[in-house]
matplotlib code that plots the C-alpha trace (Angstrom):
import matplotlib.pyplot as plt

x = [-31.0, -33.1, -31.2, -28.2, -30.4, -31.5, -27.8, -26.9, -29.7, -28.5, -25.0, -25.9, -28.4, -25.3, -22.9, -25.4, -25.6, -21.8, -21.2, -24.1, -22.0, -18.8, -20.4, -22.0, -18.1, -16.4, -19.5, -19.1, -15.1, -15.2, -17.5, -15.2, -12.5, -14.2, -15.3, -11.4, -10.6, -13.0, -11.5, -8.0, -8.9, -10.5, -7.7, -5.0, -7.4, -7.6, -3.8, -3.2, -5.7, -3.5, -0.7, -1.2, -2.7, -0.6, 1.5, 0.8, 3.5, 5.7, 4.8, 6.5, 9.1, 7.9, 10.0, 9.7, 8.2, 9.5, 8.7, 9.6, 9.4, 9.7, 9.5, 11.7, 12.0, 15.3, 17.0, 15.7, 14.1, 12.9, 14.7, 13.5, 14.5, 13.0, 13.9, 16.6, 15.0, 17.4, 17.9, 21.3, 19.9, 16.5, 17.1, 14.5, 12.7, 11.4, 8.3, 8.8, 12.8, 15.9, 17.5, 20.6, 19.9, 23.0, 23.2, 22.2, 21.7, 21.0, 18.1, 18.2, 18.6, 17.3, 17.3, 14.4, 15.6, 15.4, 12.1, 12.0, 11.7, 7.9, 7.5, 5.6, 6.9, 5.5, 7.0, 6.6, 9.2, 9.5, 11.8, 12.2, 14.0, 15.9, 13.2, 10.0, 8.4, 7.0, 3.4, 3.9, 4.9, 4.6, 3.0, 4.1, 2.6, 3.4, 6.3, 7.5, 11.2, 11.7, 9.9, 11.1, 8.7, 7.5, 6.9, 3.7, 4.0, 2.1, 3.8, 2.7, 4.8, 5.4, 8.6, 11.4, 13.5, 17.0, 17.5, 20.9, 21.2, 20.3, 19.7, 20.4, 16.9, 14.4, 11.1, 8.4, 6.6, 3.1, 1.3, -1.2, 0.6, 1.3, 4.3, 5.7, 9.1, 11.6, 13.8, 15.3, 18.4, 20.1, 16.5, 15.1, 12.7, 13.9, 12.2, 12.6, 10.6, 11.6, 14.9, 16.2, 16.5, 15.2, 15.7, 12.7, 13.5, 11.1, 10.6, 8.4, 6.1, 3.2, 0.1, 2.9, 2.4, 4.2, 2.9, 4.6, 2.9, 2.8, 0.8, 4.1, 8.3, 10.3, 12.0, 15.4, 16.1, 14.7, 17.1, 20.0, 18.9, 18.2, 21.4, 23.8, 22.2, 23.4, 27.0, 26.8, 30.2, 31.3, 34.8, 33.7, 31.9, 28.6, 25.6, 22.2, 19.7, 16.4, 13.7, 11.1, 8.6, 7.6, 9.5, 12.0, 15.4, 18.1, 21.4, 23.6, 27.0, 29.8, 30.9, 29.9, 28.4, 27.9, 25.7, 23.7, 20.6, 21.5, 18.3, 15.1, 12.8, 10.0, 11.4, 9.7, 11.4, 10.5, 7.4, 6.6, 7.4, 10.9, 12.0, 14.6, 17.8, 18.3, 20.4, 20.5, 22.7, 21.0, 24.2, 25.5, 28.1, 27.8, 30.3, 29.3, 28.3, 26.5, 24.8, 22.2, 20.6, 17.2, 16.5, 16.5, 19.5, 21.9, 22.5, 24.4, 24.2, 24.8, 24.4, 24.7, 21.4, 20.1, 20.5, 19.5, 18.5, 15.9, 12.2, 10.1, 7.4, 4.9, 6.5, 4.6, 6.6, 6.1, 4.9, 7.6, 6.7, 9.8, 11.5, 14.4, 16.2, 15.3, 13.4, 13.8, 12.8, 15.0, 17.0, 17.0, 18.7, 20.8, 22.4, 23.3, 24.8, 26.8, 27.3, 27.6, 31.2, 32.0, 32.5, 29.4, 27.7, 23.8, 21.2, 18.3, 15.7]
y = [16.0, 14.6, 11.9, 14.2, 16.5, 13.1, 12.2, 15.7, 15.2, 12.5, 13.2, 16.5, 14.5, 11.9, 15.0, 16.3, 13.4, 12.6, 15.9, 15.7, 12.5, 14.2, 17.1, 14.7, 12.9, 16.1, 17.1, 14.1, 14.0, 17.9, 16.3, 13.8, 15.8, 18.7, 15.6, 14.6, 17.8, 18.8, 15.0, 16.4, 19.5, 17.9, 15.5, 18.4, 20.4, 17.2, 17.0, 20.3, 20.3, 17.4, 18.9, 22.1, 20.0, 20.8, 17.3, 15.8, 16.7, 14.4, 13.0, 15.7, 13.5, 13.0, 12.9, 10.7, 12.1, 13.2, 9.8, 9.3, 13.0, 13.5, 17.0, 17.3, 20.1, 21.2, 24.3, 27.5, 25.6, 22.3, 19.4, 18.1, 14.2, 12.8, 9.5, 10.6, 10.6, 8.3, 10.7, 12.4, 15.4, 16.1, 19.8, 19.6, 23.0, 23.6, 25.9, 27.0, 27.7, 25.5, 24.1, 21.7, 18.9, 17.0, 13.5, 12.4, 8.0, 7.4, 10.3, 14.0, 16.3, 20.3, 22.4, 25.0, 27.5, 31.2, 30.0, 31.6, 29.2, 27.7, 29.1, 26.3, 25.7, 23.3, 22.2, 20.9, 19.5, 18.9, 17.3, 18.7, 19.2, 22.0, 23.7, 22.0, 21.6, 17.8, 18.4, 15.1, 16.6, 15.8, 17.9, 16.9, 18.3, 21.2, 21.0, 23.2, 24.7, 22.8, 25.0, 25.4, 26.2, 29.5, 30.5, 32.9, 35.1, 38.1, 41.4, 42.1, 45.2, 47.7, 49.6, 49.6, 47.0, 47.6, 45.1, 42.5, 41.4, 42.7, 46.0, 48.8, 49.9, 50.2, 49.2, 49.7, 46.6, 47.5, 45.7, 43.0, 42.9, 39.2, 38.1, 35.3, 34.0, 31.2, 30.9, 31.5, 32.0, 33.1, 34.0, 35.9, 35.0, 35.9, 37.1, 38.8, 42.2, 43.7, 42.0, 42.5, 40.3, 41.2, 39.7, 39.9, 39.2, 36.9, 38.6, 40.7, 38.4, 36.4, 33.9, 31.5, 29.1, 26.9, 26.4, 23.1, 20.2, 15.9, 15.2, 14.0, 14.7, 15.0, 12.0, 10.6, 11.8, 15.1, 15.8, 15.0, 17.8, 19.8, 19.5, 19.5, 22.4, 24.0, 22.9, 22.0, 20.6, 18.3, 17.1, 13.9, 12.1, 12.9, 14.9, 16.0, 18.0, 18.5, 19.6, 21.5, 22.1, 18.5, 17.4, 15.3, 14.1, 12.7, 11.6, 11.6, 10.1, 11.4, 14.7, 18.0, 18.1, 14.1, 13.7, 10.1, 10.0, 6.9, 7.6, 9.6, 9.6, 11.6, 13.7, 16.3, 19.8, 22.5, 24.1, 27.9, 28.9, 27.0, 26.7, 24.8, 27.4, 27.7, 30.6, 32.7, 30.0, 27.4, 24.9, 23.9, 21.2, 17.9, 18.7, 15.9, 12.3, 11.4, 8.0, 8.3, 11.6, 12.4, 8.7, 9.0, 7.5, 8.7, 12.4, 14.2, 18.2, 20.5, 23.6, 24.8, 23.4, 21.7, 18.0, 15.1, 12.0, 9.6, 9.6, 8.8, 6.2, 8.5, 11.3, 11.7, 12.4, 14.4, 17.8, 20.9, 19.7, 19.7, 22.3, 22.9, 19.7, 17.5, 14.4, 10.8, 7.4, 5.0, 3.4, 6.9, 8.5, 5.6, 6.2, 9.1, 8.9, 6.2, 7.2, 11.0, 11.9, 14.7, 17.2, 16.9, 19.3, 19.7, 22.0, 23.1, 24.4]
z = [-180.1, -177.6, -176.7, -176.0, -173.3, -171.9, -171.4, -170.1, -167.5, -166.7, -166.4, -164.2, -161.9, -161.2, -160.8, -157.9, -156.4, -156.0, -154.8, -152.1, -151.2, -150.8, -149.2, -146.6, -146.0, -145.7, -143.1, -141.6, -141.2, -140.1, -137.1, -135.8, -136.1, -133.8, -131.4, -131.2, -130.6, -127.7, -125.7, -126.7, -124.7, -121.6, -121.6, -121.5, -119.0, -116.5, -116.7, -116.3, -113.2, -112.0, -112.1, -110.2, -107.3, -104.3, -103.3, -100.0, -97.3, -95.6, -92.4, -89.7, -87.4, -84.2, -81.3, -78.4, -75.2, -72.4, -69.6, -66.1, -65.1, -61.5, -59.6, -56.0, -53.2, -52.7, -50.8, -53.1, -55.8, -57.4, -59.0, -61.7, -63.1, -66.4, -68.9, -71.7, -75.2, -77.2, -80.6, -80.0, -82.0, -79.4, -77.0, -74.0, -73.1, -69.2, -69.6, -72.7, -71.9, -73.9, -70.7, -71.1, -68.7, -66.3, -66.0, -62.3, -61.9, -65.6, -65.9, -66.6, -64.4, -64.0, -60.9, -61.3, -58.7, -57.7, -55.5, -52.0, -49.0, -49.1, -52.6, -55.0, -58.5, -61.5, -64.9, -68.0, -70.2, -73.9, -75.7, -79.3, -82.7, -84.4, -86.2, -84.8, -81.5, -80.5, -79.0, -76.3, -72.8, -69.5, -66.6, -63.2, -60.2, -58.3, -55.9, -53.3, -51.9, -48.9, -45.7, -42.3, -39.1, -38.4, -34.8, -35.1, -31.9, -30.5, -29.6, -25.9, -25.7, -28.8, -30.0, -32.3, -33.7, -35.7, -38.2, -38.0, -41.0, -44.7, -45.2, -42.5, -41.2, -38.2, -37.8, -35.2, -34.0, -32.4, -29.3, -30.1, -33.3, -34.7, -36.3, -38.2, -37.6, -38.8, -36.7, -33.1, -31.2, -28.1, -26.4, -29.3, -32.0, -36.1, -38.6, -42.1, -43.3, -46.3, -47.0, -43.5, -41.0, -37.4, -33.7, -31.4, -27.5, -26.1, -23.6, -25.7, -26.9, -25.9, -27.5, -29.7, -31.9, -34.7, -38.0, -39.3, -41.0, -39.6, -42.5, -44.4, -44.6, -47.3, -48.9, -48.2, -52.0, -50.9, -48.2, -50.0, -53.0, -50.1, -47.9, -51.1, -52.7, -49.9, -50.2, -46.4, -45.1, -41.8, -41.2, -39.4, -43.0, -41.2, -41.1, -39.5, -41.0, -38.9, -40.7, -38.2, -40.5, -41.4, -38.0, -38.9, -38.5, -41.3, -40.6, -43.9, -44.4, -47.2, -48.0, -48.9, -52.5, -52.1, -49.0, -48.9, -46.6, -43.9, -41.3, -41.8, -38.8, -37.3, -34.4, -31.9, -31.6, -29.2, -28.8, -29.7, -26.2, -26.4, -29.8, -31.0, -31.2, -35.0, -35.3, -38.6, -40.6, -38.7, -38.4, -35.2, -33.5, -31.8, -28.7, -26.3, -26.3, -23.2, -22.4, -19.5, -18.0, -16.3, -17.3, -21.3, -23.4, -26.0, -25.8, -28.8, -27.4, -30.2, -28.8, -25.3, -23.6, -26.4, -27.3, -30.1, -27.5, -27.1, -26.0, -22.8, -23.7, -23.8, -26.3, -29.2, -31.9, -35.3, -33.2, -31.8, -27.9, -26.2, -24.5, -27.2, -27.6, -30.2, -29.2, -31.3, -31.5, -29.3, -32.8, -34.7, -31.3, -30.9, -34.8, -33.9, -30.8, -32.7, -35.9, -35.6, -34.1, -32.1, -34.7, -36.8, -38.0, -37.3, -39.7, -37.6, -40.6]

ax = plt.figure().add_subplot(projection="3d")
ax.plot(x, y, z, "-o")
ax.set_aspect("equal")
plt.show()
């Protein structure tokens, strides 16, 4: 009996101990399998973390910039002339407005215009894509509508004036008053108040000056803008354009629309006292060729007292001196006299 409890202790203490074994595995296997669980998680979390990560975006297509952008006066307005941008599909915007440019020598070409005479205009020009804006322009500088003289007299007797051109009104002009005007014709002095355009007699006026500029004339390319904005025609294949504010004088051969500066040259119109008969248009008619008189050469009259001929040695040039006509260079009088018919037409502004 004995020996059977012995073996029945025995047998239970080997039973205990198995089954702390298997406890221990089945412990130890319920471990690893929560470890593999928990790196399964993080796993899916980091890929779930990568995949809601926003994707880069593309690189936005640039277009080229605008190069080569040059600003010109002209009559009214500016023109401007910049590079063409290669990609067929670029529109170009002019201060923030979609302009579409012409073609003018290889370049493009915009006239900013609506400016009054004098008035100063800039511009900057983009060239773009449908549905985005490239951020490389060019700024030029600013450029002005091409100026003409003003005559700045004082009024030595007051009164009324009617106006002749413009609107229908009447003004009163006072004594000591001053008064700017641009232009002059048939004895009387013009000038603009309001929108209408008013003659003042001479006679009526005292203390004048001009208000003009030597410092520098426009370009050759300028003047022809200038003169085919305009639309100025002459049946002879020439044409003279004398700018009085910058004092100078251009001779252009072709036709209306497609004028090419020939000459530019500093020139000396007539002083405050004498202007240079401009008219309201401004356009007058070489009527006479003469060769000699009072000892100066090469006379092209285009009004009735006034003339285009050459200088006496000591004639400055580049300042409103002369007593109406317009004074030149020897060689600049001479091209005209020779290559100006009878016929041509002549722009005083």
């Amino acid at each position: 009996m004995k020996r059977l409890k012995s073996r029945l202790a025995i047998i239970l203490t080997l039973m205990m101990i198995f089954t702390s074994f298997e406890f221990v595995g089945v412990f130890a296997e319920t471990e690893e399998a929560a470890a593999t669980e928990v790196t399964q998680q993080e796993a899916a979390l980091d890929t779930a973390t990568a995949d809601t990560t926003e994707p880069e975006e593309p690189a936005v297509e640039k277009v080229d910039p605008v190069t080569g952008l040059e600003i010109f006066s002209s009559s009214n307005s500016v023109v401007l002339l910049w590079d063409k941008v290669a990609d067929n599909d670029v529109y170009y915007l002019v201060n923030g407005q979609r302009v579409n440019p012409t073609e003018y020598n290889g370049k493009n070409r915009y006239d900013l215009g609506g400016l009054a005479e004098g008035q100063t205009a800039s511009a900057t020009v983009v060239a773009c894509k449908e549905g985005m804006e490239n951020s490389d322009s060019v700024a030029t500088r600013a450029c002005q509508a091409v100026r003409t003289i003003r005559y700045r007299v004082r009024i030595k007797k007051g009164g009324t004036l009617k106006s002749h051109g413009g609107p229908s009104r009447t003004i009163r002009v006072y004594k000591n008053e001053y008064i700017d005007c641009y232009g002059f014709g048939g004895g009387k002095y013009i000038f603009e108040r309001d929108g209408s355009i008013f003659y003042c007699n001479k006679s009526r006026t005292n203390k004048r000056s001009c208000i003009y500029t030597s410092a520098w004339s426009y370009s050759p390319q300028e003047a022809e803008f200038f003169v085919n904005a305009r639309g100025l025609a002459s049946g002879t294949g020439s044409l003279v354009w004398i700018n009085t504010y910058t004092q100078t004088m251009y001779m252009f051969n072709g036709s209306a629309g497609n004028w090419h500066c020939v000459l530019a040259r500093k020139c000396s119109t007539g002083k405050a006292a004498s202007p240079t008969p401009t008219g309201v248009s401004g356009q007058k008619t070489i009527w006479k060729k003469i060769t000699k008189r009072h000892g100066i050469k090469w006379w092209s009259p285009f009004s009735q007292i006034n003339s285009i001929h050459s200088k006496k040695a000591k004639w400055r040039m580049g300042a409103p001196k002369s007593n109406g006509c317009v004074r030149n260079y020897v060689d600049a009088a001479y091209a005209v006299y020779v290559g100006a018919p009878i016929g041509t037409k002549v722009l005083v502004y």
